[in-house]
C-alpha positions as CSV (number, residue, x, y, z in Angstrom):
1,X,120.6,67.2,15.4
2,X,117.1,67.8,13.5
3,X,114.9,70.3,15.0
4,X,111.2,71.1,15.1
5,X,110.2,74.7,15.0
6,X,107.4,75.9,16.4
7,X,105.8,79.3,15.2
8,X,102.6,80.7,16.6
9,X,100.8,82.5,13.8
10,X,98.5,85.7,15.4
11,X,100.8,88.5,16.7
12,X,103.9,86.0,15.8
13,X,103.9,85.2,12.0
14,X,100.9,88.0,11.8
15,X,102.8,91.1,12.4
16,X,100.4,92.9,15.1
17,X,97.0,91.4,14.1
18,X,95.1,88.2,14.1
19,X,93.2,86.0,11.8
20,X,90.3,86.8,13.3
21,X,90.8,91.1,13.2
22,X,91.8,90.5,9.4
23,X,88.8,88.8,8.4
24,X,86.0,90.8,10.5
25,X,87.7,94.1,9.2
26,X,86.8,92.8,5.8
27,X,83.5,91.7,6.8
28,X,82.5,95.2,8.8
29,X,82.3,93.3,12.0
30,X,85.7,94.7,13.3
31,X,84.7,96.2,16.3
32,X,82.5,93.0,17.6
33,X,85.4,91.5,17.2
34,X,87.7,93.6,19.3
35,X,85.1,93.2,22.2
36,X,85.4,89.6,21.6
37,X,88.8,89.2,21.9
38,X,88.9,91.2,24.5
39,X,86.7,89.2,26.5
40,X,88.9,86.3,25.7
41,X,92.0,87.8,26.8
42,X,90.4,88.6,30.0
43,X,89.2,85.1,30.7
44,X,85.8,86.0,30.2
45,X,85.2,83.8,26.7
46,X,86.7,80.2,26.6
47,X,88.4,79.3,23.2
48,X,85.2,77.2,22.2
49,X,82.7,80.6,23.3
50,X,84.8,82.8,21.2
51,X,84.8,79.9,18.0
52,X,81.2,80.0,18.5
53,X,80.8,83.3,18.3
54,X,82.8,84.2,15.4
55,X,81.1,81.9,13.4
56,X,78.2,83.4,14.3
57,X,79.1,87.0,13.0
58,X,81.1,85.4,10.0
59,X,78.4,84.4,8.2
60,X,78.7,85.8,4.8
61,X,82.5,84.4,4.5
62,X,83.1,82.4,1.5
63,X,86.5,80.7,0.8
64,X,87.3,83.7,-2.1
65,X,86.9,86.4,0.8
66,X,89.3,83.9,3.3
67,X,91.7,83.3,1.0
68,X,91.8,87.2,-0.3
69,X,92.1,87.9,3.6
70,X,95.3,86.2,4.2
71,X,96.6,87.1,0.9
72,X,96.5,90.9,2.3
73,X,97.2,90.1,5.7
74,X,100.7,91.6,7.2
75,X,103.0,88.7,7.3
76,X,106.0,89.1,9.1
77,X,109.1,90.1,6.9
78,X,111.5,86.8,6.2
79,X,109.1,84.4,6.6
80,X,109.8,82.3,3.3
81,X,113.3,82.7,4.0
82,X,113.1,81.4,7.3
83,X,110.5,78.4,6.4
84,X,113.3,77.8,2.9
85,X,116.1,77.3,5.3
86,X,114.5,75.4,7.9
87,X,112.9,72.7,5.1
88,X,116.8,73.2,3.6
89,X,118.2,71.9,6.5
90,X,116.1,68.9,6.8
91,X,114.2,69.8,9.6
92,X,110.7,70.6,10.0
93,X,108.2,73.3,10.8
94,X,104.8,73.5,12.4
95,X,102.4,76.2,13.0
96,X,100.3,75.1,15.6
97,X,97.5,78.2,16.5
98,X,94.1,78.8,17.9
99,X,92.7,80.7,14.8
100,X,90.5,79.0,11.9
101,X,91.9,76.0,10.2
102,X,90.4,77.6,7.0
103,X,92.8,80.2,7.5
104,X,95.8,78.8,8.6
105,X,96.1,75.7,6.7
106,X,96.9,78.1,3.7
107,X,100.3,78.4,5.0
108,X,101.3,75.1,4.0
109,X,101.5,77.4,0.6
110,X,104.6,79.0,2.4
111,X,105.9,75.9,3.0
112,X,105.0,74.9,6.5
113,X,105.2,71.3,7.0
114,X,102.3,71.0,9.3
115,X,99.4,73.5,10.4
116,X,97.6,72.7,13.9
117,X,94.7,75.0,14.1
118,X,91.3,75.4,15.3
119,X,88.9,73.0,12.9
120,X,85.7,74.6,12.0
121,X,82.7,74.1,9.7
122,X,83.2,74.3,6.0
123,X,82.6,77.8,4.2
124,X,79.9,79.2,4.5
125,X,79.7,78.7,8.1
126,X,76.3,77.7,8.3
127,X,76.8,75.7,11.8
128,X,78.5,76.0,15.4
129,X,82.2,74.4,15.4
130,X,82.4,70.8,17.4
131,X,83.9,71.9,20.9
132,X,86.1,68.6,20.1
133,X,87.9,70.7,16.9
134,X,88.6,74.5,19.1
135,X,92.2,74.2,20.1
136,X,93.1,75.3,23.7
137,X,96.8,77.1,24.7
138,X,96.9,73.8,26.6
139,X,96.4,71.9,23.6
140,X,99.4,73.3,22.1
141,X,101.6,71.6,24.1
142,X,100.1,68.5,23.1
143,X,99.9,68.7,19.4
144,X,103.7,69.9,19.6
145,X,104.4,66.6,22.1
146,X,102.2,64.5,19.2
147,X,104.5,66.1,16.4
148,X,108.2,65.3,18.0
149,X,107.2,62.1,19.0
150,X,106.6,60.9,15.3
151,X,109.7,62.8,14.7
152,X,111.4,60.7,16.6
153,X,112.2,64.0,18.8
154,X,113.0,64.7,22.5
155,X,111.5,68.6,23.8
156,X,115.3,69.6,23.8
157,X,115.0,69.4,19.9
158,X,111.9,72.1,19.5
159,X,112.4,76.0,19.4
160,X,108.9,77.7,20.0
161,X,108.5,81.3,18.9
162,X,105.2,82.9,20.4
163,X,104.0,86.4,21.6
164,X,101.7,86.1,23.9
165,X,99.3,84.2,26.7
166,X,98.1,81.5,24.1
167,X,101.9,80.6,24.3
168,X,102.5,80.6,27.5
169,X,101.6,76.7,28.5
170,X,104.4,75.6,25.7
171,X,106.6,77.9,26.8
172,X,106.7,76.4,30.0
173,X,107.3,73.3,29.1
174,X,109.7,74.3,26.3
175,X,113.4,75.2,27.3
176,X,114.2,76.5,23.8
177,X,112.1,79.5,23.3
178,X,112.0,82.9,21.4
179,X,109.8,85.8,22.1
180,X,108.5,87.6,19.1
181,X,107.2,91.3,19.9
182,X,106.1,89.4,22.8
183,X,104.1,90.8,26.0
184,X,105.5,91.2,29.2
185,X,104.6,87.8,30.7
186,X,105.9,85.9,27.8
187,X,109.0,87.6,27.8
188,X,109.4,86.7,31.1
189,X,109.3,82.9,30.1
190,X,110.9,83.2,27.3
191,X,114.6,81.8,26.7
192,X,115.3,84.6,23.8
193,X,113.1,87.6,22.5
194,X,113.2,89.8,19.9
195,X,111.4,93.3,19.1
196,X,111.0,94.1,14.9
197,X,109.2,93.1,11.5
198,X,111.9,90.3,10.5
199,X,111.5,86.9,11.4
200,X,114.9,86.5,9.9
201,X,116.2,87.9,13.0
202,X,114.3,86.1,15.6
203,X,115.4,82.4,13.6
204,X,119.3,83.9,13.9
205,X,119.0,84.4,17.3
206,X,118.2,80.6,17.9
207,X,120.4,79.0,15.9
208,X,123.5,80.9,17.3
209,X,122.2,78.8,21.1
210,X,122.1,75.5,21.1
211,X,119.4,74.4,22.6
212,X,119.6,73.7,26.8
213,X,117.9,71.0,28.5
214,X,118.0,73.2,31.7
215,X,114.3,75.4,32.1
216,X,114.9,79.5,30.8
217,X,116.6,81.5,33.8
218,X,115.4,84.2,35.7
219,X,117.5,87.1,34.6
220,X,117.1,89.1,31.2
221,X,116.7,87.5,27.8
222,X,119.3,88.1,25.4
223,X,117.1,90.5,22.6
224,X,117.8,92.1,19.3
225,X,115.2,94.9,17.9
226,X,117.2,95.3,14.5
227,X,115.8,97.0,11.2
228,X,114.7,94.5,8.4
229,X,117.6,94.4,6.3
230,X,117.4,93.7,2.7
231,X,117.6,89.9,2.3
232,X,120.7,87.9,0.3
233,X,122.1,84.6,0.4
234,X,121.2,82.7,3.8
235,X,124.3,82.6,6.4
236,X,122.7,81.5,9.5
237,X,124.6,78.7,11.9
């Protein structure tokens, strides 16, 4: 059976950071930033208020500066492997995140298959984002729907791996899910989770459980919190 996996990139395939810390650390607007997202997390800013604003104190950031960014940025350990084995296998990949298209779309360098992100003006941002373009954590769920349906895929086919409230409308709607250095409330959702700085880990743990069509239980996640081990020849299921 083919399989669409479904990776969330800040706090998930960005090891303990976002997009948006990255960038305004290199711009000196880190602690505006922190406020921001802040605000967001607490429901205070909506996902088009917090586009807006960044764009706003991003103004000096040219595509040399964005793509030097994520070039520096702390991926998580494993994450070729992980994206070689899945492409491998004939299946497909999709990062689907709230952060900067600008940004995220670079991953298709990684070998993503797809990127859903945020879409915002070209670089230099010299104007607002269309509210139409600032993905939602609801909108997840329906670019991931939009995705399996031209894959000629059923929700029992997708694995989601997330960390934290951005994930959470997928991850109820999703019965194959892992938890990646997740926070309390997606763990709680979450079908799998796993604590550590190797995404090789994390992709193991799914493929060893077939995916269920019943919802995640109740009681507590199966979890690994391994060291990274040094990498050799792929033996996952």
């Amino acid at each position: 059976m083919s399989r669409l996996h479904v990776f969330d990139m800040d706090g998930t395939l960005l090891r303990g950071t976002t997009a948006s810390l990255e960038i305004a650390r290199r711009l000196g607007c880190a602690t505006d930033l922190v406020r921001l997202e802040e605000s967001f997390a607490a429901g205070a800013v909506d996902p088009f208020g917090f586009a807006s604003e960044v764009c706003r104190l991003w103004r000096g950031l040219t595509p040399r500066i964005a793509q030097e960014v994520f070039d520096r940025a702390p991926w998580i350990g494993g994450l070729h492997e992980v994206l070689a084995d899945i492409r491998r296998r004939g299946e497909r990949s999709v990062v689907v995140t709230l952060s900067p298209d600008f940004f995220a779309d670079r991953l298709a360098a990684f070998g993503v298959d797809e990127v859903v992100a945020s879409r915002f003006p070209p670089l230099p941002l010299a104007t607002a984002p269309d509210p139409a373009g600032i993905l939602t954590p609801g909108g997840k769920v329906t670019a991931v729907d939009r995705i399996r349906r031209l894959q000629g895929l059923d929700r029992n086919s997708c694995v989601a791996y997330g960390d934290s409230g951005s994930d959470i409308p997928l991850f109820h709607e999703l019965g194959h899910t892992v938890a990646v250095n997740a926070t309390a409330s997606l763990r709680e959702l979450a079908r799998f989770h796993y604590d550590g700085d190797d995404l090789r880990e994390a992709y193991r743990l799914a493929r060893a459980h077939p995916p269920t069509p019943d919802p995640p239980t109740s009681g507590p996640a199966p979890s690994l919190a391994l060291p990274s081990p040094p990498f050799k020849e792929p033996t996952y299921p």
